[in-house]
N, C-alpha and C positions, 0 to 999 in steps of 0.2 A: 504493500500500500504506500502513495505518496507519501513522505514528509508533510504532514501538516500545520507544522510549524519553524517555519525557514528564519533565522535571523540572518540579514545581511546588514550592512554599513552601507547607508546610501548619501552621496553629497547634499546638503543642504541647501545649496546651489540649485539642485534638482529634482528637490520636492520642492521650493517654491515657485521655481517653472514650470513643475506638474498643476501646481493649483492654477497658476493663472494662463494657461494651457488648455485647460479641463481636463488633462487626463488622471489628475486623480483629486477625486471631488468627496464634498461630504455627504455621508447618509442623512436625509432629510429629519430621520429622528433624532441627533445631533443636534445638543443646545446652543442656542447663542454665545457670541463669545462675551465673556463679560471681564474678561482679565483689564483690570487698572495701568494704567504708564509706568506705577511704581515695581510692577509685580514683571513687566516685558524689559525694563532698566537691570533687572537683578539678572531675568535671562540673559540679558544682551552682552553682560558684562563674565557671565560664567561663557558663553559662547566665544567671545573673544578672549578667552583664557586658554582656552580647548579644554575647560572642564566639562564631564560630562552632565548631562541635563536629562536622562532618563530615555529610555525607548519609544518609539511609536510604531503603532500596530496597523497594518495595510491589509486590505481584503482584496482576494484578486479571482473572483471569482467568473470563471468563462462563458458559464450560459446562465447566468442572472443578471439581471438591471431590477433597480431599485430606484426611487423617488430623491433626488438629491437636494443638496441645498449650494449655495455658493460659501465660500469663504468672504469672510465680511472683507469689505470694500473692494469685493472681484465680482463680476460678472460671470456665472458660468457660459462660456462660447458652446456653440453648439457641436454635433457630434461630426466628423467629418468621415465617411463609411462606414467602416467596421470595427473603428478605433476602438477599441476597448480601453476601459476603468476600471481605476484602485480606489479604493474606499478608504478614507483614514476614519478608521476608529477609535484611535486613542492621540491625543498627542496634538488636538484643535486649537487646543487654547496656545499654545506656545508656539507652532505654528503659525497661526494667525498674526500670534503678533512679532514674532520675526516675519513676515509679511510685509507687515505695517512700517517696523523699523529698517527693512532691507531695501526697502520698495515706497518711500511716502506717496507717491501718487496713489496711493492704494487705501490712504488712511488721511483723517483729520489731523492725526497726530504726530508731528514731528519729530524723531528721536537725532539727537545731536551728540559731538563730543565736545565739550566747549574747552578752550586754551586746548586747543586737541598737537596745534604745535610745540608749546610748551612742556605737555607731556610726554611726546613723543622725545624731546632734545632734551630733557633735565637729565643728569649724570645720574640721578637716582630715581628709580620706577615712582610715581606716584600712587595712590591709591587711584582706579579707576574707574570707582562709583564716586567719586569725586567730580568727574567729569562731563559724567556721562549726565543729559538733561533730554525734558521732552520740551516742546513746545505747541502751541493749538496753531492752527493755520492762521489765524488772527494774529498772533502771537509775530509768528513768522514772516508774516509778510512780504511785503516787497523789498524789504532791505537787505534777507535775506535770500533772494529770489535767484542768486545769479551764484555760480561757483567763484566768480572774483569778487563777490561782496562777503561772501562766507571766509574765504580766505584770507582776506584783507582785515576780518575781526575775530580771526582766529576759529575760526566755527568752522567745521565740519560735520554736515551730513552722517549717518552711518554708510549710505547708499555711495557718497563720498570716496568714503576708506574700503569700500567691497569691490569696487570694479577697477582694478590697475589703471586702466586709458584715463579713467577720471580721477583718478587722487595725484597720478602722475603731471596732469594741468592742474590739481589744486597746488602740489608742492612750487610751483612754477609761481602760482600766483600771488602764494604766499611768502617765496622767497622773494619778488617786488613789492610786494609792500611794508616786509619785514628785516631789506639789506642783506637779505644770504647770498653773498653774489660768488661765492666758489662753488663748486660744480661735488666736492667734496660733503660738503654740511648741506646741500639738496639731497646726495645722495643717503647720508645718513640718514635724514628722514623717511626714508624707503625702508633700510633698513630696518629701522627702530620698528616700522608699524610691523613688518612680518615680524619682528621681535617678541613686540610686547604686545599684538592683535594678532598671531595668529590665526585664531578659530574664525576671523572674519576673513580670511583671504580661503581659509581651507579646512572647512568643516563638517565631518562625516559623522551620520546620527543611526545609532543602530535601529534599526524596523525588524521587528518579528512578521512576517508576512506570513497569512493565513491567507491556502491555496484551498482553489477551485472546490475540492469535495464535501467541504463542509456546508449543513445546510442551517437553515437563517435560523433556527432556534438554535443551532450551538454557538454559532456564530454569537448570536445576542446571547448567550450565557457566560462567552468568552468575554463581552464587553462590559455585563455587571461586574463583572468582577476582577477587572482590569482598570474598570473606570476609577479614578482617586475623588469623585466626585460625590459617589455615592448613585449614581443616576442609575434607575432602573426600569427597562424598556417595557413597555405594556404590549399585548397583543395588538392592539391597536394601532401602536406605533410603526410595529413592523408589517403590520399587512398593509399598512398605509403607503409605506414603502416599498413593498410588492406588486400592489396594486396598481401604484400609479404610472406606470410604463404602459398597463393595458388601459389606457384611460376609463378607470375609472377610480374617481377620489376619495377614499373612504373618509376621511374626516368632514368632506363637505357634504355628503351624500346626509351623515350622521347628523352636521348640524341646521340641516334643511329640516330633516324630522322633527328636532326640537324645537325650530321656530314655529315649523306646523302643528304640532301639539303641546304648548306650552302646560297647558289645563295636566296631562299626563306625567309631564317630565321635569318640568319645573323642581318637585319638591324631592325629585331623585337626583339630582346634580352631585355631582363627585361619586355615585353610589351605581347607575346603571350609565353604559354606555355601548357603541355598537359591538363591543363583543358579544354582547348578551343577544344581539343579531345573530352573529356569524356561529354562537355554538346552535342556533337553529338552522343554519344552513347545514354545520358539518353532522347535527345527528342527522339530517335528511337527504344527506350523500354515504349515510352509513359507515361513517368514521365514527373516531372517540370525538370527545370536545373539550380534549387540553388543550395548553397554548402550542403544545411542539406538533399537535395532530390537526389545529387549525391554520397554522401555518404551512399546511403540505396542504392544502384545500387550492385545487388549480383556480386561477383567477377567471375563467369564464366559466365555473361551476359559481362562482360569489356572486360573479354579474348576470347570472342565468337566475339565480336562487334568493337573488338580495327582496325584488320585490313583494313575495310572497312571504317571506321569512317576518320584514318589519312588518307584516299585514297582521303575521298572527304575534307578535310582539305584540302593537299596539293594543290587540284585542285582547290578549295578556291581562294589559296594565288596567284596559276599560272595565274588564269583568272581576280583578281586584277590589277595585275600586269601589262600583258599584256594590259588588256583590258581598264583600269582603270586610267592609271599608282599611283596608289597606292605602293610605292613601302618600306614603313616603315611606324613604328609609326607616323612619321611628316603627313604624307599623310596619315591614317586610320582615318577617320572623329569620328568613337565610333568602340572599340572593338568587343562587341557584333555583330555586323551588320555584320561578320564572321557567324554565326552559320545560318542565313536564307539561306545565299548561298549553304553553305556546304550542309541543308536537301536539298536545291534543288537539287544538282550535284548525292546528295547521293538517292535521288527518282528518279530522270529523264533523268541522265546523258546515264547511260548505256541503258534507256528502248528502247523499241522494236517497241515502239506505235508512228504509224504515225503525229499521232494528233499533237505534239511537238516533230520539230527538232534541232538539237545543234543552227543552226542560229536563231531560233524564241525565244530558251530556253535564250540563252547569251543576245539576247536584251532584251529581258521583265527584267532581273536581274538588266543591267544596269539601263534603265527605272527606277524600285523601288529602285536601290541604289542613282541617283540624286534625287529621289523625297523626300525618307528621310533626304535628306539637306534639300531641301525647306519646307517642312514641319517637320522640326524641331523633328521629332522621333525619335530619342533617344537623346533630351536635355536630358532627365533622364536616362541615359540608364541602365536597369534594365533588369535581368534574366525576367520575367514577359512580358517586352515590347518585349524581342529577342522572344521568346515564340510566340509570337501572331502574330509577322509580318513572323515569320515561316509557321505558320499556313496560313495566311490570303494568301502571295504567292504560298503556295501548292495548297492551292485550286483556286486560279486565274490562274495556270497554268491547272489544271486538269478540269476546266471550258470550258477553252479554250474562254473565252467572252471578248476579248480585249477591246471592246467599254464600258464595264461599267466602266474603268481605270478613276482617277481625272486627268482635265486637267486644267493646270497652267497657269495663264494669267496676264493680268496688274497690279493686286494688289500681285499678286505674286513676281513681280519684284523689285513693288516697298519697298515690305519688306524686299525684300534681299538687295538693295540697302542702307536702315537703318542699318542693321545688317553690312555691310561692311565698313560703313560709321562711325560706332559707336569709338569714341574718346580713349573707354576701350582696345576692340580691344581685347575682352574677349571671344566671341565665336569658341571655338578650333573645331568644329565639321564644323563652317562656315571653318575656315581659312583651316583645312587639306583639306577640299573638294579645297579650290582655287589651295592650291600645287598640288595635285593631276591631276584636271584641266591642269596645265601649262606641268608638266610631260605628261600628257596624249595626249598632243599638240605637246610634240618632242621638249618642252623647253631646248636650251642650256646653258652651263656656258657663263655668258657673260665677264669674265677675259681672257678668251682664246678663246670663239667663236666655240670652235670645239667639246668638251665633250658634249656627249647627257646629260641630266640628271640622265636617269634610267640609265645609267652605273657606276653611283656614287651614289648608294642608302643606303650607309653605312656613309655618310659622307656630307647627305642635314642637310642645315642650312635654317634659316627665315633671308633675307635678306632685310631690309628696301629699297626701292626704292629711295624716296627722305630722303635722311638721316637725324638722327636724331638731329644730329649737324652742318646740315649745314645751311650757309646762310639763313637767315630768318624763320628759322624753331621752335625757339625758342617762337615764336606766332603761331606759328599753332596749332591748338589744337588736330586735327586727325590725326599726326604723325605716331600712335600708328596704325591706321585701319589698319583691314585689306585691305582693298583697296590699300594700299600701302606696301605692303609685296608680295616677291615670292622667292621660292625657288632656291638657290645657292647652290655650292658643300662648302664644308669648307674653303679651299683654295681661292675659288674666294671669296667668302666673305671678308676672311680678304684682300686681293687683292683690292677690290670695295675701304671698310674705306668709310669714310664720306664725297664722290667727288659722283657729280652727276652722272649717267650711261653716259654721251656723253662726261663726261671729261676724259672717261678711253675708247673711243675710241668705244661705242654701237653705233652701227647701226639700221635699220630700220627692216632687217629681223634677225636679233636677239630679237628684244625687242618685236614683233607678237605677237611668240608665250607666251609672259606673257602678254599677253593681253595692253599693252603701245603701246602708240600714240609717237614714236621717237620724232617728232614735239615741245612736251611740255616738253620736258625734259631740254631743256635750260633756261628754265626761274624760274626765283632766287624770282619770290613776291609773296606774301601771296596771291593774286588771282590765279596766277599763279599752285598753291600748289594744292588750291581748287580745280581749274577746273580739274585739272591730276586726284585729288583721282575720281572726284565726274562720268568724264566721263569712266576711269574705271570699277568703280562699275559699272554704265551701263549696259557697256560692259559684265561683266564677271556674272552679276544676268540673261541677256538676255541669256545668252548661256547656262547658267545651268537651268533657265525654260526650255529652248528647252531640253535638255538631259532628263529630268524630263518627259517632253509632247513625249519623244521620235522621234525629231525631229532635232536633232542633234548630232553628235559623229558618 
């Protein structure tokens, strides 16, 4: 098998003629550069030492194109045949900005060597961060605009001292305006700079070159973990990058959907994105739907499949919502748990077949989405687990055998009642299903009595019931359960603060629908406290076995 991991020593000279060349360009998932003047001066200055400055990692793969980006203040030129591209993966920042200091026309930023003759002629080295300055194009101006005006005030360019034909007219210009008139002390200035600049006349930067056989998931696993940035690639990034040679653009494609449905996605932001597309596309090409097995998903399988995939996405999120009231991140018990519904909508939605109609199809969903609260499937939540319970409800639907479903009973309650009761108050899959629950109930703000909740689904908060600083609360130890949490808009929350619900005026048919006994809301003692969490839980583990056994909601 090839070597797939080559270091060579490549001249510097000729990775920055690659970038402004285009033949070797950056992967479009590649951050901005954001390195300071102060941070490319420290390079500049270990470069011209010939110390070394670390490796940089080239991808040179033969039959992939990927989405690029330019190197800042480069234009990427277009492709001229069949020229093939390297891809720098690691090593942009520093790059760039020998760019910038090699090359000013390429940057706002001017990098100089000031008294650059003095240092070059003092009997004893100088320090060379001493010298070394940037300047802004403003800065620079027209005074220094000309290689006889730089010389003339002692100032050299970096770009200056890198290319022999021109430092050799600056030494020229600078021995008339500086009286060097023997041919001697001209020439020492030549000297001195291979001297004491080498690394600017003749500078080779090791590259690990990762060849041709590697494919884009390891590739991106090479680059997590290479990066000193910490940067780490999302599926999304790199199909972005795969995609976009066959034109089609996934990050716009994605954010077309979200202008067109804000009502949907708004209140999922940071939380869903078009992956949760594409693992509908790859289960219905009959792949897994990891990131390494969404990535091998051919790009006119994506563009064949994209349409119908966000169709049952959306439908996904609509029958959530409505059905569910699932209406954000707070209220999605596991992400995952998105993609069993979607193959459903996306097999059975539209079919023809008597056997399952919209009303038998929406309750059996519901059915298996309370029963994975109670049975706990996806604590783990894993591509693998989404996978299986995809599977497992296609074919319960296409069975059509209702009676072999599990049904939930006393010990089922009474484990939800531990899990609620739990002082941690750590289980987010138990607590979104409770939000959810109360939402799905027609729960209101209780500061105002009149907002439904799902009209404020961009702005639910977790709202302690008995609060956490009140009145005897400071020995309770279940504070934290969820038992004693429900969902508020933002506003009523801070509204509520640390006063009981009856001291701000809750009633008996507002406090219902969150599952509270109005009754036990005035009392201030640690039994008191107990009894509210403990007949809660009760309450609210009885109601989700029933939704679970299909016998409620």
């Amino acid at each position: 098998m090839e070597n797939q991991h080559k270091a060579d020593g490549i001249a510097l000279k000729d990775l920055i003629r690659g970038a402004k060349n285009g033949t070797l360009v950056l992967p479009e998932f590649q951050r901005d550069f954001v390195w300071r003047p102060a941070a490319v001066k420290l390079l500049l200055s270990s470069i011209a030492k010939n110390w070394p400055i670390g490796s940089f990692m080239i991808w040179d793969p033969s039959d992939f194109e990927m989405a690029v980006k330019p190197f800042d203040g480069i234009k990427v030129p277009p492709r001229e045949g069949h020229e093939e591209r390297s891809y720098l993966l690691d090593g942009q920042q520093r790059l760039t900005g020998l760019i910038h200091a090699f090359d000013h026309d390429h940057s706002e930023v001017k990098y100089v060597l000031k008294g650059a003759g003095e240092y070059l002629l003092a009997e004893q080295e100088g320090d060379l961060e001493d010298h070394l300055e940037h300047r802004t194009a403003k800065q620079f101006g027209k005074s220094l605009s000309t290689l006889m005006s730089r010389a003339g005030r002692d100032i050299a360019l970096i770009q200056d001292l890198v290319d022999n034909d021109t430092f050799y007219e600056w030494v020229e210009h600078y021995a008339e305006s500086h009286d060097l008139k023997s041919l001697s002390e001209r020439s020492r200035l030549v000297a001195r700079r291979d001297e004491r600049l080498p690394g600017l006349i003749n500078y080779s930067v090791p590259c690990v070159r990762l060849q041709s056989g590697l494919n884009l998931e390891a590739v991106a696993r090479i680059f997590e973990t290479t990066n000193k940035t910490g940067v780490k690639l999302s599926t999304v990034d790199l199909m972005t990058a795969k995609l976009y040679p066959h034109d089609f653009k996934l990050r716009d494609e994605w954010e077309k959907i979200e202008r067109m449905h804000p009502e949907l996605l708004d209140s999922f932001a940071g939380t869903l994105d078009a992956e949760d597309v594409l693992r509908i596309v790859a289960f219905s090409r009959g792949t897994g739907v990891t990131r390494d097995q969404i990535l091998r998903l051919q790009p006119g399988h994506v563009k064949a499949d994209w349409s119908s995939a966000v169709a049952a996405f959306l439908e996904t999120l609509e029958f959530l919502r409505r059905q569910l009231g699932v209406l954000s991140d707070m209220t999605l018990p596991a992400r995952l748990m998105i993609l069993p519904i979607a193959v459903v909508f996306q097999r059975f939605s539209k079919s023809k077949s008597p056997a399952i109609d919209r009303e038998a199809l929406c309750a059996e969903i519901k059915r298996w989405f309370w029963s994975c609260v109670v049975e706990e499937t996806f604590a783990r939540s894993t591509n693998t687990r989404a996978m299986a319970e995809a599977r497992r409800l296609v074919r319960f639907l296409e069975s059509g055998e209702r009676s072999g479903r599990v049904e939930f009973g006393k010990e089922s309650i009474e484990g939800l009642c531990e899990r609620l009761l739990d002082e941690r108050g750590s289980d987010g899959i138990l607590e979104a299903a409770v939000h959810a629950l109360v939402v799905g109930q027609g729960g209101r703000d209780w500061a105002d009595g009149q907002a439904i909740l799902v009209s404020r689904s961009t702005q639910l908060e977790k709202h302690h019931i008995i609060p956490k600083k009140g009145e005897g609360v400071e020995s309770w130890e279940r504070v934290n359960c969820i038992a004693n949490v429900t969902p508020q808009s933002r506003g009523s929350n801070l509204k509520l603060g640390n006063q009981l619900p009856t001291a701000t005026g809750v009633r008996g048919n507002l406090a219902h629908a969150h599952f509270c006994d109005i009754a036990e809301f005035g009392q201030s003692t640690l039994s008191g406290f107990e009894s509210f969490a403990k007949r809660r839980a009760e309450e609210i583990a009885g109601f989700l076995v029933g939704c679970a056994n299909g016998t409620e909601y």
